[in-house]
C-alpha positions as CSV (number, residue, x, y, z in Angstrom):
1,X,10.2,116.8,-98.6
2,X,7.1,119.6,-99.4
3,X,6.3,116.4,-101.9
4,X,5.6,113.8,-98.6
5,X,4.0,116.6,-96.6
6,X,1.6,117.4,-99.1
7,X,0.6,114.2,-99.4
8,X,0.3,113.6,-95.5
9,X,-2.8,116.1,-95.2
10,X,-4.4,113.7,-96.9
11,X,-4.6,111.9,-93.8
12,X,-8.1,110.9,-94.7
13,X,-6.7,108.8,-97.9
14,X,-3.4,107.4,-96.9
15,X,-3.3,103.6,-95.7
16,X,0.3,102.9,-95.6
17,X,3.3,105.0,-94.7
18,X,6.8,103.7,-94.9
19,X,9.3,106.2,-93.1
20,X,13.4,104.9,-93.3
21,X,16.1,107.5,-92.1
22,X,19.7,107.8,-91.4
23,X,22.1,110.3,-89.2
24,X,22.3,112.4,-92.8
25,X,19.0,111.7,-94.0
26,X,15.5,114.0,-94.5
27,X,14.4,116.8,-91.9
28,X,11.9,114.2,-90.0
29,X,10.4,117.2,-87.7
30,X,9.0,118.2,-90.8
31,X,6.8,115.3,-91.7
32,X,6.1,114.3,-87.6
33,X,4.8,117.6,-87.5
34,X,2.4,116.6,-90.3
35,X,1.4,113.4,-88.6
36,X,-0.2,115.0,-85.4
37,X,-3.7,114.2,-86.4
38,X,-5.5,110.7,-86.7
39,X,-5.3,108.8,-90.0
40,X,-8.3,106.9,-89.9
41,X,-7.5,104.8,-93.4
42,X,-3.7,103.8,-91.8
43,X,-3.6,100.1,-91.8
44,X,0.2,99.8,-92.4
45,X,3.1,101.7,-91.0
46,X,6.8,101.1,-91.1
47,X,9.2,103.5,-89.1
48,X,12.7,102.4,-88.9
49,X,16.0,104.1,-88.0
50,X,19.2,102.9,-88.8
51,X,21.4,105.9,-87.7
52,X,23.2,106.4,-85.2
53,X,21.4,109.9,-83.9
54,X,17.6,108.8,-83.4
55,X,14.4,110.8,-84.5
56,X,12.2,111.6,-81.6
57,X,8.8,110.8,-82.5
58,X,6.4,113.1,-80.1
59,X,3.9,111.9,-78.0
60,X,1.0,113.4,-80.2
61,X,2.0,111.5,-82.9
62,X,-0.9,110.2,-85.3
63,X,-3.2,111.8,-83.2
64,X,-3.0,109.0,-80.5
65,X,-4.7,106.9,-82.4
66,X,-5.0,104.4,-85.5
67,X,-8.1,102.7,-85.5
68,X,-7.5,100.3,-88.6
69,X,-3.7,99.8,-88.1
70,X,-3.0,96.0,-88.8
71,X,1.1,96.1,-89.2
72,X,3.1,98.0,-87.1
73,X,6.7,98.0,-87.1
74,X,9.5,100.3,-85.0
75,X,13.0,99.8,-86.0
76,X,15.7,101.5,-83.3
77,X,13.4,104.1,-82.5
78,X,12.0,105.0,-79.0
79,X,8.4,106.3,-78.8
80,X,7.2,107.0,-75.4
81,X,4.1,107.5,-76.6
82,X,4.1,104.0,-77.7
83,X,1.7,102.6,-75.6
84,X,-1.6,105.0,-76.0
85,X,-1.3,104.4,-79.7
86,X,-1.2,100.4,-79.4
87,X,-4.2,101.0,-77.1
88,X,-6.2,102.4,-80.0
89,X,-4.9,99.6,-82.1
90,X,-7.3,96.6,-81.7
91,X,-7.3,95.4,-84.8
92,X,-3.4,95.0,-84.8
93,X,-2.1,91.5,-86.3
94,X,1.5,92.7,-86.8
95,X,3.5,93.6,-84.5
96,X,7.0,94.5,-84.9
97,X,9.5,96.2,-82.2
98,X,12.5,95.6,-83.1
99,X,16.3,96.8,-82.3
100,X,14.8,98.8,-79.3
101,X,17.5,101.3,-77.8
102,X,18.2,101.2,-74.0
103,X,15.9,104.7,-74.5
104,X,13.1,102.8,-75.5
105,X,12.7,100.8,-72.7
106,X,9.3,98.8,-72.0
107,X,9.0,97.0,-68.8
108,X,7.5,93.5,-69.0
109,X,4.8,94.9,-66.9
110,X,4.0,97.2,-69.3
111,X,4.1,95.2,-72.6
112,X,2.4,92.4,-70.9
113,X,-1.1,95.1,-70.2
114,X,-0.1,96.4,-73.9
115,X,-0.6,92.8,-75.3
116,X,-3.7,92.1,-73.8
117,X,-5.5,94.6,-75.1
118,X,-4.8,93.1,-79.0
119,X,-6.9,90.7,-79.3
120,X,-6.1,90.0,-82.8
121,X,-2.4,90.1,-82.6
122,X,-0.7,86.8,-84.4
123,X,3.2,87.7,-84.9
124,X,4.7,89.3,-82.3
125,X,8.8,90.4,-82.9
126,X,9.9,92.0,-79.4
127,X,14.0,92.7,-79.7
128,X,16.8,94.6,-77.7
129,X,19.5,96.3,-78.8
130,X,21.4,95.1,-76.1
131,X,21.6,93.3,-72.7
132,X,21.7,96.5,-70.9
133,X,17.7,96.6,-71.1
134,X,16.7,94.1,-68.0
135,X,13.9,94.6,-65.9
136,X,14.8,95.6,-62.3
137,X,14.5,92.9,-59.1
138,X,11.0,93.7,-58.5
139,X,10.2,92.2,-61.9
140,X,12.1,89.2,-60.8
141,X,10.0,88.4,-57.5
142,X,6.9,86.6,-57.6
143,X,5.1,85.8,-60.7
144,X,1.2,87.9,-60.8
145,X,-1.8,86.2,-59.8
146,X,-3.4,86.7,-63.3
147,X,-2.0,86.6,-66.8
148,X,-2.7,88.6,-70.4
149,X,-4.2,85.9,-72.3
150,X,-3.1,86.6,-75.9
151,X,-5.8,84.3,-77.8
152,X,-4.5,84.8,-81.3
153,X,-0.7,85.1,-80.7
154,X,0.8,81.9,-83.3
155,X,4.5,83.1,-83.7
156,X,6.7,85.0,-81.3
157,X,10.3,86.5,-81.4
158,X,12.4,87.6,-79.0
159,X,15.7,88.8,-78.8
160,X,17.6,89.9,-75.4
161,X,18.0,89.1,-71.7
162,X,16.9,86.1,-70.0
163,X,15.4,88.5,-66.8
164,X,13.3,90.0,-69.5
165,X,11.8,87.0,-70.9
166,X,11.2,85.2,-67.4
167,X,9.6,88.9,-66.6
168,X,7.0,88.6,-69.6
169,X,6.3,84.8,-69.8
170,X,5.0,84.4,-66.4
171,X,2.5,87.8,-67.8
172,X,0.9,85.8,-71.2
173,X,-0.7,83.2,-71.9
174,X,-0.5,82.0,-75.3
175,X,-2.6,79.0,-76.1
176,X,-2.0,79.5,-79.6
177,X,1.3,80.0,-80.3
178,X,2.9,77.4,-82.5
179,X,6.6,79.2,-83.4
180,X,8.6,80.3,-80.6
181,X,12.3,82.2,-81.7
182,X,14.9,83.3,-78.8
183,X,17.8,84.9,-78.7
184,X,19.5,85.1,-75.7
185,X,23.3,87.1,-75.2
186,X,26.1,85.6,-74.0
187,X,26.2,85.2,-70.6
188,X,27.5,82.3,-67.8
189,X,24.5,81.1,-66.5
190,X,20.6,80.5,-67.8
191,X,18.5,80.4,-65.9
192,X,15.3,79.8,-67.0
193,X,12.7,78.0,-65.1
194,X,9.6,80.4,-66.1
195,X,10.1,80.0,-69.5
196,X,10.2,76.1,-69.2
197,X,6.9,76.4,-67.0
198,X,5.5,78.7,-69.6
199,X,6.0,76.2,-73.0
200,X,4.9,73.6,-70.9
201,X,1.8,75.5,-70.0
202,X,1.5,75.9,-74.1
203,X,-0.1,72.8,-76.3
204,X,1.7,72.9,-79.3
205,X,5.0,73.9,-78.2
206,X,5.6,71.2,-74.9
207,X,5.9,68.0,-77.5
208,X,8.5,67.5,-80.1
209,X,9.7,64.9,-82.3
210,X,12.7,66.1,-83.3
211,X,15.8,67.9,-81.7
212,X,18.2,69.9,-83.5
213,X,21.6,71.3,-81.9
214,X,23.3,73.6,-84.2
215,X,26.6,75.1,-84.1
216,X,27.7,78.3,-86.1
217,X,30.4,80.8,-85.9
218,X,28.9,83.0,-83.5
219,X,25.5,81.2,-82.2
220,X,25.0,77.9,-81.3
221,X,21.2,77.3,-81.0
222,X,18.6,74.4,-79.8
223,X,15.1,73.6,-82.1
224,X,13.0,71.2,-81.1
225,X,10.4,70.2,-84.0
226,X,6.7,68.8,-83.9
227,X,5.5,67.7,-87.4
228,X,2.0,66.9,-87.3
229,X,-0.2,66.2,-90.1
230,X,-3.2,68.5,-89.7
231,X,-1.5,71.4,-87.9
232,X,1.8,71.9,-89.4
233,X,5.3,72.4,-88.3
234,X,5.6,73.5,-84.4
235,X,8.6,75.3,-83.7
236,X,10.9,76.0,-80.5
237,X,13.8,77.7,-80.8
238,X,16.9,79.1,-78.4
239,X,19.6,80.5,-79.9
240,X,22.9,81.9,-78.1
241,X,25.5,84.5,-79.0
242,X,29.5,83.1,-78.3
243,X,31.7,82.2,-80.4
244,X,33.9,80.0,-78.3
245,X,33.3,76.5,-78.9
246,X,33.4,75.4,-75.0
247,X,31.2,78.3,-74.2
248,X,28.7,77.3,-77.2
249,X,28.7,73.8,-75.8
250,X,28.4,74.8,-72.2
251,X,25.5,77.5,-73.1
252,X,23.7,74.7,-75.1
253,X,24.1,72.0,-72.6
254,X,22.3,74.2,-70.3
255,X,19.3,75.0,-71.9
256,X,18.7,71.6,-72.5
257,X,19.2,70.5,-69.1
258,X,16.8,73.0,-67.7
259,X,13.4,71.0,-68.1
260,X,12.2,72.1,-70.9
261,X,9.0,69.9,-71.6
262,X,9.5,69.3,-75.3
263,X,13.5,67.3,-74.7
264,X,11.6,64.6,-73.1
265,X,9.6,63.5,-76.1
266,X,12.0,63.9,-78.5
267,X,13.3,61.0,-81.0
268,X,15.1,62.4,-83.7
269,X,18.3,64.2,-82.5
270,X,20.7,65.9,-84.7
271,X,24.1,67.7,-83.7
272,X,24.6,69.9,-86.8
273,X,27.5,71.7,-88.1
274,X,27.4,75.1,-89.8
275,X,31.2,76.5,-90.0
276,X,32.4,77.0,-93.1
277,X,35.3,75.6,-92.5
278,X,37.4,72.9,-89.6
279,X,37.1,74.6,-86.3
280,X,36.6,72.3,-83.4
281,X,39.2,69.8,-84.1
282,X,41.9,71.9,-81.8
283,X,39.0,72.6,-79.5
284,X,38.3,69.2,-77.7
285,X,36.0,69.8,-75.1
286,X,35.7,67.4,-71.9
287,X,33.9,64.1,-72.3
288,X,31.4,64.6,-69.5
289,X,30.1,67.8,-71.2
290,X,29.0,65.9,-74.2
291,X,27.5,63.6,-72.1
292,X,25.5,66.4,-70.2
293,X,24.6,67.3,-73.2
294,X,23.2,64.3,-74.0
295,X,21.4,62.8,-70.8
296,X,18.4,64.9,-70.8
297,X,17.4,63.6,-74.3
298,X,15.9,60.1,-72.8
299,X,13.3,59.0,-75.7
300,X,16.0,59.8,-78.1
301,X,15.9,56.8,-81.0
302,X,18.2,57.9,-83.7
303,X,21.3,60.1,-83.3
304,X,22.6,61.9,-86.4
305,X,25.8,63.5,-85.5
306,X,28.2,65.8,-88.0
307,X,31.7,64.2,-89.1
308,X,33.3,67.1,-86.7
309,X,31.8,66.2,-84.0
310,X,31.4,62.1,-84.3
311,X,35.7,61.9,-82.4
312,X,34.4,63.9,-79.8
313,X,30.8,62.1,-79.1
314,X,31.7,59.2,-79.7
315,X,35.2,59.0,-77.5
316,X,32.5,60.3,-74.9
317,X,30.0,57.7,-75.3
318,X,32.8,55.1,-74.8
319,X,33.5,56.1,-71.7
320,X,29.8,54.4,-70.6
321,X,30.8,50.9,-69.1
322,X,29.4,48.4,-67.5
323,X,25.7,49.6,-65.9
324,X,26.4,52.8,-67.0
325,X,26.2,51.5,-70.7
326,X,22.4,52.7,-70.8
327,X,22.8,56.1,-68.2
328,X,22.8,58.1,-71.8
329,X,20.3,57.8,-74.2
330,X,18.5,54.3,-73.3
331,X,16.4,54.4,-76.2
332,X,18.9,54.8,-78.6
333,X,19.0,52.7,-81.5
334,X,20.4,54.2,-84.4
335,X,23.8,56.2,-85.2
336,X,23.8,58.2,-88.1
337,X,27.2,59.4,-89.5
338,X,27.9,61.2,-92.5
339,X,31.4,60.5,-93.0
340,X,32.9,56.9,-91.3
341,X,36.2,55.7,-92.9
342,X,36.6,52.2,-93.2
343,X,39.4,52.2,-90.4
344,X,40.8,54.5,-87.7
345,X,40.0,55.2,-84.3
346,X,36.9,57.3,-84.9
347,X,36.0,53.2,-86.3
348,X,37.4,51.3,-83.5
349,X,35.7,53.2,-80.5
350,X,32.1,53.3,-82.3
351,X,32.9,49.4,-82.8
352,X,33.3,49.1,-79.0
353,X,30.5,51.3,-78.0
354,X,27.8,49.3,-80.6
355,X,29.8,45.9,-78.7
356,X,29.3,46.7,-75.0
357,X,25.5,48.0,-76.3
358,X,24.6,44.6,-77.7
359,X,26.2,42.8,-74.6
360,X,23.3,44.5,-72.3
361,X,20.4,43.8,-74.9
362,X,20.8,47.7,-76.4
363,X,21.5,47.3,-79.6
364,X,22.5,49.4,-81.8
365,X,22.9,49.6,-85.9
366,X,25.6,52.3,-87.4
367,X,24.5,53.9,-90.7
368,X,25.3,56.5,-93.2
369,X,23.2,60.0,-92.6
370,X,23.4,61.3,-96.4
């Protein structure tokens, strides 16, 4: 410990400072007390708590300021004096708060005046600890006449309540942003017609090629993919905490029923499979939600759909007769399977489906998805 505070004086020399702690760990009043002045070198700082007692960094702490400070990341920690440091900060490019504790609490109001003062920022990771940290109903009403613009903001990752994200998205702009991760916790209902307005209001995020709908014990999670050639790989994704399988279905079905831009364009959909073992086959879930789940994806071309799941799509699809034959994915015209065997009933009701397809001049071929 007399070690890391003789070194901190140095404030004039030190760049990086990486500060870890647990409930039992080093006498941190110690070595805050020797960070009260500026270091004007700091480019990098690290401060993360995994205990269950946290530190209480003061309000003086680096001074107020870091001039140079390019990564910042805070772990579990709450720092009220958050804000006037960031301030000083306008070089930032990292910016990490992650795990915040109910204590640490930034309204979106707040972050979204933070943000526009960092110019520079590119990755931004913003994560709760838990669902309790929502913004109140005033932060719900009516969306502000002007918004941050964030001009250099490429990925973003956020982790908590819907209210809070709806809050901050109708705060930013982003033209830039490319990679978009959510997290959103269990809950009935999402609503989430901001966020929807706000991709759509973002260029490389509102058009995708490729839809994936992933199921894993735990999460179940929607990513909707844009390869393009001279920019790269565009990433949206929403992921939800359940571990039901009805409630993973139900919570995915409504995210991708609620307008998002990039569903639309899509042509490529994939219903992936991530347990490590059987799960769903004593969990049938109604017909009609499958198709719900389906209906918004109308520019969908090929379908690649998991061995688990195929019984359960596919008993659904059948149930399309007649003019209904096309009210699902119009487009369609290829099934991917990775596991058909060559008779059953899994074989019989894809037979029928591909049958009453070609009847209406939909086609469809069946292949293997390797």
């Amino acid at each position: 410990m007399d070690n890391i505070v003789v070194a901190l004086k140095h404030s004039d020399r030190v760049c990086q400072i990486k500060l870890c702690w647990v409930d039992h760990g080093l006498q941190w009043d110690k070595v805050f007390a020797a960070m009260q002045v500026p270091f004007p070198e700091l480019t990098d700082l690290w401060l993360v708590s995994d205990g269950e007692t946290l530190p209480a960094i003061p309000d003086s702490f680096l001074g107020g300021s870091a001039p140079r400070l390019r990564l910042f990341t805070l772990h579990g920690i709450p720092f009220p004096g958050l804000p006037n440091l960031l301030l000083s900060s306008d070089h930032l490019v990292n910016l990490f708060l992650t795990d915040i504790p109910h204590s640490g609490y930034i309204s979106p109001e707040a972050m979204a005046a933070l943000l526009s003062m960092l110019s520079s920022l590119r990755i931004l990771y913003l994560t709760f600890r838990s669902p309790q940290s929502r913004p109140d109903l005033e932060s719900r009403g009516l969306p502000p006449l002007k918004r941050s613009i964030l001009p250099s903001l490429d990925r973003f990752h956020f982790r908590g309540a819907t209210e809070y994200l709806e809050a901050l998205v109708t705060r930013i702009d982003t033209p830039q942003l490319d990679r978009m991760f959510i997290a959103f916790y269990n809950q009935i209902d999402f609503e989430i017609p901001r966020l929807a307005q706000f991709i759509n209001d973002t260029p490389m995020l509102r058009a995708s090629n490729e839809a994936h709908l992933q199921f894993r014990p735990g999460t179940a999670s929607v990513e909707l993919r844009c390869r393009k050639a001279k920019s790269g790989l565009h990433v949206l994704q929403i992921n939800i905490s359940c571990i039901e399988s009805d409630r993973q279905l139900s919570s995915i079905e409504q995210i991708c029923n609620s307008s998002l831009p990039p569903i639309s364009t899509v042509e490529d959909l994939y219903i992936e499979y991530f347990y490590p073992q059987p799960f769903w086959k004593n969990n049938a879930v109604e017909n009609t939600l499958w198709l719900q789940l389906l209906l918004p994806f109308t520019a969908a071309q090929n379908l690649y759909i998991h061995k688990e799941f195929a019984p359960f799509i596919v008993t659904a699809l059948q149930e399309l007769v007649g003019v209904r034959i096309t009210e699902v994915l119009p487009n369609l015209q290829n099934i991917f399977l990775n596991d058909l065997e060559p008779s059953g009933p899994l074989k019989d009701n894809i037979e029928q489906f591909v049958a009453a397809r070609r009847f209406s001049n939909h086609p469809i071929a069946i292949s293997y998805w390797k």
